[in-house]
MARLUMSE-848258 format. One record per residue: x, y, z of N, C-alpha, C in turn; residue in one letter; residue number from 1. Coordinates in steps of 0.2 Angstrom, whole numbers, padded with zeros to 4 digits. Layout:
// residues N
LONU    nX    nY    nZ   caX   caY   caZ    cX    cY    cZ code pos
LONU     X     Y     Z     X     Y     Z     X     Y     Z    a NUM
...
END
This chain:
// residues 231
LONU    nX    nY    nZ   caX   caY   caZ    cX    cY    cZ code pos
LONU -0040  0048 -0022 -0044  0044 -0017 -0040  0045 -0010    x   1
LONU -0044  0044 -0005 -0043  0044  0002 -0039  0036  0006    x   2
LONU -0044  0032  0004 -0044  0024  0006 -0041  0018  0000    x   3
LONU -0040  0013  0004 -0039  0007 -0002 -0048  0006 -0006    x   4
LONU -0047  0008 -0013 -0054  0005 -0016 -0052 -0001 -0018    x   5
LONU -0057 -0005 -0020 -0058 -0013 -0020 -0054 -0017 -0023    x   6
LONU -0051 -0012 -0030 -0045 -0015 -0033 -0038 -0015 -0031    x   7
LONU -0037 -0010 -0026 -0033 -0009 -0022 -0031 -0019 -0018    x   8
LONU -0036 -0016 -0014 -0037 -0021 -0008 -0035 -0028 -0011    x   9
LONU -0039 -0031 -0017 -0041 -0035 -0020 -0033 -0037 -0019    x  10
LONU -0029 -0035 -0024 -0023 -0035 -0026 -0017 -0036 -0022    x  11
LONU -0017 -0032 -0014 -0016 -0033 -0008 -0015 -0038 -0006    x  12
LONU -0023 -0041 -0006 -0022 -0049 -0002 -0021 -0054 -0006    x  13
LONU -0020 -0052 -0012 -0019 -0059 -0017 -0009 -0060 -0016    x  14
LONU -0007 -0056 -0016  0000 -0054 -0016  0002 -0058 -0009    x  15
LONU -0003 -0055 -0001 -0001 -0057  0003 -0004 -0065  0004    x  16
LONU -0010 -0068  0001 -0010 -0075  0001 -0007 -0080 -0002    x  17
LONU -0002 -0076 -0007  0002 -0081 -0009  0006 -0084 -0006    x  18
LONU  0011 -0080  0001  0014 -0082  0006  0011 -0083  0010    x  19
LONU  0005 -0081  0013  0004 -0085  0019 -0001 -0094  0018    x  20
LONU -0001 -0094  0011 -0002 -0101  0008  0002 -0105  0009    x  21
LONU  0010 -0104  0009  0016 -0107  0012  0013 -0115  0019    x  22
LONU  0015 -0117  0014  0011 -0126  0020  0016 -0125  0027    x  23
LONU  0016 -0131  0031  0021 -0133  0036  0022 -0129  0040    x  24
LONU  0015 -0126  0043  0016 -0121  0051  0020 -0124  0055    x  25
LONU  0024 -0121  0060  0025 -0125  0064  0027 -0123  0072    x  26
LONU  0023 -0116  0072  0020 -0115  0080  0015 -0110  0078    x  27
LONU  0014 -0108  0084  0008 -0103  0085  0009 -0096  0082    x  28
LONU  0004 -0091  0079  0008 -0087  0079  0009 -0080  0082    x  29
LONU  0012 -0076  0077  0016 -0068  0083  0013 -0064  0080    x  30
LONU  0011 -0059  0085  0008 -0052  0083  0013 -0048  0083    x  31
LONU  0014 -0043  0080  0022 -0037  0080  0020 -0032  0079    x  32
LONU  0022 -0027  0083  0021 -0022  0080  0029 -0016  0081    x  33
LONU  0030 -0010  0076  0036 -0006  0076  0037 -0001  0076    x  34
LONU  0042  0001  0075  0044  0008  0071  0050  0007  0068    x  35
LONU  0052  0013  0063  0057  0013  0058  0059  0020  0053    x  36
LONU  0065  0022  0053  0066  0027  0052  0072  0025  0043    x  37
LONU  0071  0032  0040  0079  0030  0034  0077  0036  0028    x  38
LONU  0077  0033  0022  0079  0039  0020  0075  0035  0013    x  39
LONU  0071  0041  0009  0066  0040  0004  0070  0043 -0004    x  40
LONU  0071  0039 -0008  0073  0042 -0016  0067  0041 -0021    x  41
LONU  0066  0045 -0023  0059  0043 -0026  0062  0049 -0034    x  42
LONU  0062  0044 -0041  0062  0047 -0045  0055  0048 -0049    x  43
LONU  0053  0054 -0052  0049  0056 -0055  0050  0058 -0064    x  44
LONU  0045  0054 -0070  0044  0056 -0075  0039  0059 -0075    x  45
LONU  0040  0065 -0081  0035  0071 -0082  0033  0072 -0089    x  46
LONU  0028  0070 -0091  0026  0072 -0100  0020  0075 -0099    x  47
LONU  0021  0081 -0104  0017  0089 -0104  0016  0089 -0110    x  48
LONU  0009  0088 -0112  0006  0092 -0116  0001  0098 -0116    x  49
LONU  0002  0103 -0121 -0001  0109 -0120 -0003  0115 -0126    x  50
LONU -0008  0116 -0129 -0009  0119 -0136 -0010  0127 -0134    x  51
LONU -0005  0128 -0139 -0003  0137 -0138 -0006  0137 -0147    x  52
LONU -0010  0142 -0149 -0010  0145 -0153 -0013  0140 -0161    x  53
LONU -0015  0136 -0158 -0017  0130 -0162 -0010  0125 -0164    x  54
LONU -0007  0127 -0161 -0001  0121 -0159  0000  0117 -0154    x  55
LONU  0003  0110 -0154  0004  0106 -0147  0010  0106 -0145    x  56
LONU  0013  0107 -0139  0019  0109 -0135  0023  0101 -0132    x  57
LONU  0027  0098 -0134  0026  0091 -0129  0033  0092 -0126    x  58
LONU  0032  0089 -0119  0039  0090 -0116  0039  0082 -0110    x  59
LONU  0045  0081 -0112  0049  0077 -0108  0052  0078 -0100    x  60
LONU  0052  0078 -0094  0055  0080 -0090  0057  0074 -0084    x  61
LONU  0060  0073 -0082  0066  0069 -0078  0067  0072 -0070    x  62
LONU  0064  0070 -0065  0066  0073 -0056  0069  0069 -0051    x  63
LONU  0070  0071 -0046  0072  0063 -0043  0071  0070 -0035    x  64
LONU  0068  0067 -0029  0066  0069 -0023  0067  0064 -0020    x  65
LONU  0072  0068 -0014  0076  0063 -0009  0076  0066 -0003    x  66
LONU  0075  0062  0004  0074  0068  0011  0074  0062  0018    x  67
LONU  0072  0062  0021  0073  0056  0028  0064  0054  0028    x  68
LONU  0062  0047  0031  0057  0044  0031  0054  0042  0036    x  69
LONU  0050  0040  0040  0049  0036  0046  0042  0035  0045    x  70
LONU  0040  0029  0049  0034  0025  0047  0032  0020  0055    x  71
LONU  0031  0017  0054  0027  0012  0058  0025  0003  0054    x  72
LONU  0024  0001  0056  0021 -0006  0055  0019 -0010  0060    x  73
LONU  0015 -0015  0058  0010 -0021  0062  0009 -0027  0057    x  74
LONU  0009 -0033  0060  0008 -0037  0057  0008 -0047  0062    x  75
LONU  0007 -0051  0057  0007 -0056  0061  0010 -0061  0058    x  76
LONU  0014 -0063  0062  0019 -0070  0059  0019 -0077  0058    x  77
LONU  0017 -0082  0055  0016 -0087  0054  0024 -0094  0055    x  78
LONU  0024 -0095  0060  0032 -0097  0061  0031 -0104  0055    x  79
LONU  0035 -0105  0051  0036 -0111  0047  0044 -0115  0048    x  80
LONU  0042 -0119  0045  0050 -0125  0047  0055 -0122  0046    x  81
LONU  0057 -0118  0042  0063 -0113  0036  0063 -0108  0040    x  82
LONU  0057 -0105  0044  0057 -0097  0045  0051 -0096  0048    x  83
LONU  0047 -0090  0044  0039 -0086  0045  0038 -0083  0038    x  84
LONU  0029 -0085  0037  0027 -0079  0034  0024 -0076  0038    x  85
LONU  0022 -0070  0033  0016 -0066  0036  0014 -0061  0032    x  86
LONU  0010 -0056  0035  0008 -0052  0031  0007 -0045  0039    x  87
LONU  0010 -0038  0033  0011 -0032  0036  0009 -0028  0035    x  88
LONU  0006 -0021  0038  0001 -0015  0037  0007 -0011  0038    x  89
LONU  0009 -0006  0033  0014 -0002  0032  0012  0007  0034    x  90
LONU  0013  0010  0036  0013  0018  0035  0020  0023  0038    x  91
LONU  0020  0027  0032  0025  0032  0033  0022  0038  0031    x  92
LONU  0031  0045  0032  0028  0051  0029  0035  0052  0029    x  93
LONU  0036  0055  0021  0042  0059  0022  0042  0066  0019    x  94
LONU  0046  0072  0018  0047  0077  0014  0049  0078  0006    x  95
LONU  0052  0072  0003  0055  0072 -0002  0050  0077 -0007    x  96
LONU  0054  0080 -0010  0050  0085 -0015  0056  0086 -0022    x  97
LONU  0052  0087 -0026  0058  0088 -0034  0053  0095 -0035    x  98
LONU  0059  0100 -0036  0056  0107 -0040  0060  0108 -0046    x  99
LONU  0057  0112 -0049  0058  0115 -0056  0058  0123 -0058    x 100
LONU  0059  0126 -0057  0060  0132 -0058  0062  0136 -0067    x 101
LONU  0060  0138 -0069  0061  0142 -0077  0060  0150 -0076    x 102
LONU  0067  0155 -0077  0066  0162 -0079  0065  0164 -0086    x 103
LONU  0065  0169 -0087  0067  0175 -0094  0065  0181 -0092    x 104
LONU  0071  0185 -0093  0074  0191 -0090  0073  0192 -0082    x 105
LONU  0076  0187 -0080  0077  0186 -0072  0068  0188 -0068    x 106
LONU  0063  0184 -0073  0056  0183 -0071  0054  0177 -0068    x 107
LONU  0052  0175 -0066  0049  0167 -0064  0046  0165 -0069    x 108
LONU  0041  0161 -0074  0040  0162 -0079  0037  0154 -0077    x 109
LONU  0040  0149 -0072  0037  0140 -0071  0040  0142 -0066    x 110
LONU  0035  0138 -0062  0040  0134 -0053  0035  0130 -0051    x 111
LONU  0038  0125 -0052  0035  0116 -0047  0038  0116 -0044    x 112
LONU  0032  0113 -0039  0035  0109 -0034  0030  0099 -0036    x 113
LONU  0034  0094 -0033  0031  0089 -0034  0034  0084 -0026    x 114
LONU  0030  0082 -0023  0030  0079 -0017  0029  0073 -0016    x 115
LONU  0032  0068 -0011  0028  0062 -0010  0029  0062 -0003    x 116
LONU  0023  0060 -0001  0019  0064  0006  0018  0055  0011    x 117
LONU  0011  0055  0013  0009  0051  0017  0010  0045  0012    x 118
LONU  0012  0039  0015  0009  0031  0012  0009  0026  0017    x 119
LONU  0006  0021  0012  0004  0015  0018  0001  0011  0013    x 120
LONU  0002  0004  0017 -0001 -0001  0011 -0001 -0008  0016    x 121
LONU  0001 -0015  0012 -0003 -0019  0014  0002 -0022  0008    x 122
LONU  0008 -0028  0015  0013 -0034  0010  0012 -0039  0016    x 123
LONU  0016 -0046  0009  0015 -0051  0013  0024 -0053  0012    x 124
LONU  0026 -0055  0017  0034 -0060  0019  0035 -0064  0019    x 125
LONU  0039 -0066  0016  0042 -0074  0018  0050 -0073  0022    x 126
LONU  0050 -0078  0025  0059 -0075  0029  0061 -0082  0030    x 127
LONU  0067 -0082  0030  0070 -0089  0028  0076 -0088  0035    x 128
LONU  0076 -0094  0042  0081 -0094  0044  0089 -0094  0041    x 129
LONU  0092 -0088  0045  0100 -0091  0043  0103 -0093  0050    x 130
LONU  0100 -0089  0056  0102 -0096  0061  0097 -0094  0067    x 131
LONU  0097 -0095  0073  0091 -0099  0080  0089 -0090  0081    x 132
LONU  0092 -0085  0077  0090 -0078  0080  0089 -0073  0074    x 133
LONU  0091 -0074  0067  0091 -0069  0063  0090 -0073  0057    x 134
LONU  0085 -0070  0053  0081 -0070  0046  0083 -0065  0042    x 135
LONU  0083 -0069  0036  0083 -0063  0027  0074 -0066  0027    x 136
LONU  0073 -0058  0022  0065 -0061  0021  0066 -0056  0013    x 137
LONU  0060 -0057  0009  0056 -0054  0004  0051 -0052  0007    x 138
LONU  0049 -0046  0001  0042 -0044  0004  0038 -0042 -0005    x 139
LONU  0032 -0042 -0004  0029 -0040 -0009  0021 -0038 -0007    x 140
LONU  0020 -0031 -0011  0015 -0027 -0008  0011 -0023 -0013    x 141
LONU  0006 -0018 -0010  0005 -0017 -0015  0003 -0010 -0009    x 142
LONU  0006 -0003 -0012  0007  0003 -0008  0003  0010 -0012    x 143
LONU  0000  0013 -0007 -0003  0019 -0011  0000  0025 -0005    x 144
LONU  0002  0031 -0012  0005  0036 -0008  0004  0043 -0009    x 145
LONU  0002  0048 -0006 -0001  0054 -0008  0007  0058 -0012    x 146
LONU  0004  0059 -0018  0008  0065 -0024  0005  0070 -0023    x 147
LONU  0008  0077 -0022  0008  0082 -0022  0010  0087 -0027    x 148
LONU  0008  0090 -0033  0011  0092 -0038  0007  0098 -0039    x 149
LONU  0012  0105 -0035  0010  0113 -0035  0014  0116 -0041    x 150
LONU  0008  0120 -0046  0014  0124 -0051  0010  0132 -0049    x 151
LONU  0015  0137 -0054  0014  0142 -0053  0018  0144 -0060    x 152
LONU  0014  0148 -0064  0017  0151 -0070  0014  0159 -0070    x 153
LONU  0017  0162 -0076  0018  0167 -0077  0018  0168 -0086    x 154
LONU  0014  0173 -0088  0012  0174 -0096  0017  0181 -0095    x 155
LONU  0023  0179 -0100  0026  0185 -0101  0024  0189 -0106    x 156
LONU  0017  0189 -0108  0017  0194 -0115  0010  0197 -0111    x 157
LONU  0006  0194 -0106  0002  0197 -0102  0001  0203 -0094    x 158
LONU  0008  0195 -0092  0010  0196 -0083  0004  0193 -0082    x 159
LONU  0000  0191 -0083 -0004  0187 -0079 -0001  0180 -0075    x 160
LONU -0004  0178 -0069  0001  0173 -0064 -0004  0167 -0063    x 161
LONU -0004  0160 -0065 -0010  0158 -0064 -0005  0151 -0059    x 162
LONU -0010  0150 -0052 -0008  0144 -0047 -0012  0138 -0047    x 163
LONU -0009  0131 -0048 -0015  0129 -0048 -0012  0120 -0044    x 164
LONU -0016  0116 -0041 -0013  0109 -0040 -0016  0105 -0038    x 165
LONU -0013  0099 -0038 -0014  0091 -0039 -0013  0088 -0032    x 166
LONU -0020  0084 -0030 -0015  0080 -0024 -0018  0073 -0023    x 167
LONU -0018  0069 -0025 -0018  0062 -0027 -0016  0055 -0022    x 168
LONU -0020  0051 -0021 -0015  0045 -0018 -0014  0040 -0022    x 169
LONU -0008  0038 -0025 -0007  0035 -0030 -0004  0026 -0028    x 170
LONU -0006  0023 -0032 -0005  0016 -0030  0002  0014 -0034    x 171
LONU  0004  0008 -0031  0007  0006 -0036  0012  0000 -0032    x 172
LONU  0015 -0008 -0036  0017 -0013 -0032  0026 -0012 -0030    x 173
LONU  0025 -0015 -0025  0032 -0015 -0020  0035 -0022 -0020    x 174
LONU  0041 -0021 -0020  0043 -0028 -0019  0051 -0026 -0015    x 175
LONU  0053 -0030 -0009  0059 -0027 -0007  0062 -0036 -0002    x 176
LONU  0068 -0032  0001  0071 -0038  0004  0073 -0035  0010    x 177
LONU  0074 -0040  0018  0078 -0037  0022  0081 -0041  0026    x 178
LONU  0084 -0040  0032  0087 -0041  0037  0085 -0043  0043    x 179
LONU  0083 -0047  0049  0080 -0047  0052  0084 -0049  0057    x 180
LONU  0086 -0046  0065  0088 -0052  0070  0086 -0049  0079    x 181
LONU  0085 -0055  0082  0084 -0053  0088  0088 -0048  0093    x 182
LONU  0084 -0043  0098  0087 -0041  0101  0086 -0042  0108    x 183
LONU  0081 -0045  0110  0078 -0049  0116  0075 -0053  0115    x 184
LONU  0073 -0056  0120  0066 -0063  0116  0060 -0059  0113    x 185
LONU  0057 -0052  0114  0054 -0048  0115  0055 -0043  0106    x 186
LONU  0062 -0042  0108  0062 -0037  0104  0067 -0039  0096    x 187
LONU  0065 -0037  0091  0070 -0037  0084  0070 -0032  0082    x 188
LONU  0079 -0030  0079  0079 -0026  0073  0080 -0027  0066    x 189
LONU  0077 -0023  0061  0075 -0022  0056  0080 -0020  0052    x 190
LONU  0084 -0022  0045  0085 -0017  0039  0081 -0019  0033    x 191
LONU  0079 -0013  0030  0074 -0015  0026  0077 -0010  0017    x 192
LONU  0076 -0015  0014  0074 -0010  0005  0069 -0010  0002    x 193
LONU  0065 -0008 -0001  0061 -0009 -0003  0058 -0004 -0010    x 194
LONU  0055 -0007 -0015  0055 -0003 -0022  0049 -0002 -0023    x 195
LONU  0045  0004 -0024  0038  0003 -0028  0039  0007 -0033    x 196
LONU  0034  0003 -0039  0034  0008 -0046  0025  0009 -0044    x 197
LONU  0026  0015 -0045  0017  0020 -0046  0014  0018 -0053    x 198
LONU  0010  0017 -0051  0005  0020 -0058  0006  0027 -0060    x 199
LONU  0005  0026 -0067  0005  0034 -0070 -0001  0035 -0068    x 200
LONU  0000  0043 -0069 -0007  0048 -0066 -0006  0053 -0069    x 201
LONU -0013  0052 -0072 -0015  0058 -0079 -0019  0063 -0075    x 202
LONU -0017  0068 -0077 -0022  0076 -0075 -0020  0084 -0078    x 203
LONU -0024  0087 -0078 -0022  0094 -0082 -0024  0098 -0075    x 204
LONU -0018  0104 -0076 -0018  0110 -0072 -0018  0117 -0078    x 205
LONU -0022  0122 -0072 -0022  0128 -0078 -0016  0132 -0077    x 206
LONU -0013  0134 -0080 -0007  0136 -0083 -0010  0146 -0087    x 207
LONU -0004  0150 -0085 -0006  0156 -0086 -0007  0157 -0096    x 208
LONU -0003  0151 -0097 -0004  0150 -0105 -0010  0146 -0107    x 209
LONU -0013  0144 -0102 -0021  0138 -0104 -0019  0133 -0100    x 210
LONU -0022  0129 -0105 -0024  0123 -0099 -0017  0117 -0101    x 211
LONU -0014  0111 -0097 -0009  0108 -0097 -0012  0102 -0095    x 212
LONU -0008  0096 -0102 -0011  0090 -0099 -0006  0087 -0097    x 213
LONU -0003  0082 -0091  0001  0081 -0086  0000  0075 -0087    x 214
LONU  0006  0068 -0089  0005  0061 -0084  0012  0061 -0082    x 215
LONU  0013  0058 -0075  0015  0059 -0071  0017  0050 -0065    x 216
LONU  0023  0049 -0066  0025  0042 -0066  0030  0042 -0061    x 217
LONU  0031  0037 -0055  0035  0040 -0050  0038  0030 -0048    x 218
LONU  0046  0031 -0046  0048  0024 -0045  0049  0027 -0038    x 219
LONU  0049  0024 -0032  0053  0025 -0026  0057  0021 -0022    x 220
LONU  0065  0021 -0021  0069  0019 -0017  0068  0020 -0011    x 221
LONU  0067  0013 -0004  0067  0018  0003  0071  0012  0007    x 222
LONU  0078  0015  0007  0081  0011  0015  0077  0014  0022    x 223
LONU  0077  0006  0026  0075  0010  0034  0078  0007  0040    x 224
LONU  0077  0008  0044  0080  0002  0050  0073  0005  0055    x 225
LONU  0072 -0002  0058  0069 -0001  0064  0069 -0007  0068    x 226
LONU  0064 -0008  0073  0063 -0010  0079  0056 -0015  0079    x 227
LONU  0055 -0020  0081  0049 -0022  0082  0048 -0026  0088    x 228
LONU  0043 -0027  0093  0040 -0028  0098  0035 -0035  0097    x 229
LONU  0037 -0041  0098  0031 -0045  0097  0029 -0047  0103    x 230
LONU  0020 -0049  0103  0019 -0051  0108  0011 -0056  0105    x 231
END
């Protein structure tokens, strides 16, 4: 899928209505908008099944793709007596990618590649004063991310080469914590952590041995720091 579909969304705004349900406004609110830079860890599980000769093949595999990130944000702040909630529209893009590679007799015989590409999503914040300029906050979200998952095999009893791939945007909930403090009346800096686990993603690619069935489960780590503008 391209967009947030309904249960996406659904899920989105329940998560962020829970914070901005937070009683005791107590000014008006802020529009914000950012940027933010740092660095994406995203580990990958891989279970492979695959029937050769009237037998089934199962395989376990284990990756982990790590590379620099940047993104952008928007959102709107609700100041309360402790702090602010709010709720924030998230996108980024990074290169991290996990490959796999398998020879016999110095052939190619498997090569993957497995990427996590564009994402963006939709959380809602709570930030708690620690004094008249700087906030700790939570967040909780719900974030979909384009996977990318290219293979390329080789039949060493044919030479046959068959390429074939996957490109998906996968959902799945976040939850992270950060830093917050002023740098002008105008302007704040950001550090942020933040965790999503994916939904697993079932799919089959053709393989020069037949067809391959894939599910495909991904957690991701991302520090970042940035910058936000409110007005």
């Amino acid at each position: 899928m391209s967009m947030f579909n309904r249960n996406t969304i659904t899920k989105a705004a329940l998560i962020a209505g829970m914070f901005v349900c937070t009683p005791a406004l107590a000014a008006e609110s802020v529009f914000y908008v950012g940027i933010n830079s740092g660095w994406n860890a995203t580990e990958f599980e891989k279970n492979t099944s695959m029937d050769m000769g009237g037998n089934t093949y199962t395989s376990e595999n284990m990756g982990s793709a790590a590379a620099p990130t940047f993104g952008g944000m928007a959102g709107i702040k609700f100041p309360i007596s402790t702090g602010y909630v709010g709720i924030e529209t998230n996108v980024s893009d990074s290169g991290a990618e996990y490959e796999k590679t398998e020879t016999v007799n110095g052939q190619t015989t498997f090569d993957q590649q497995i990427s996590s590409n564009l994402s963006y999503g939709l959380s809602g914040i709570l930030a708690f004063n620690l004094n008249a300029h700087s906030q700790v906050y939570g967040i909780a979200g719900y974030q979909m991310t384009d996977i990318e998952a290219k293979t390329s095999t080789r039949n060493t009893s044919t030479g046959d080469v068959a390429n074939d791939s996957y490109n998906e945007d996968t959902g799945g909930f976040r939850v992270g914590l950060g830093f917050e403090t002023a740098i002008t009346s105008s302007l704040s800096a950001r550090f942020e952590w933040t965790r999503t686990a994916y939904d697993a993603e079932e799919f089959q690619i053709e393989t020069a041995n037949g067809p391959s069935d894939i599910e495909l489960e991904g957690i991701e780590n991302r520090i970042a720091i940035g910058v936000i503008g409110h007005f």
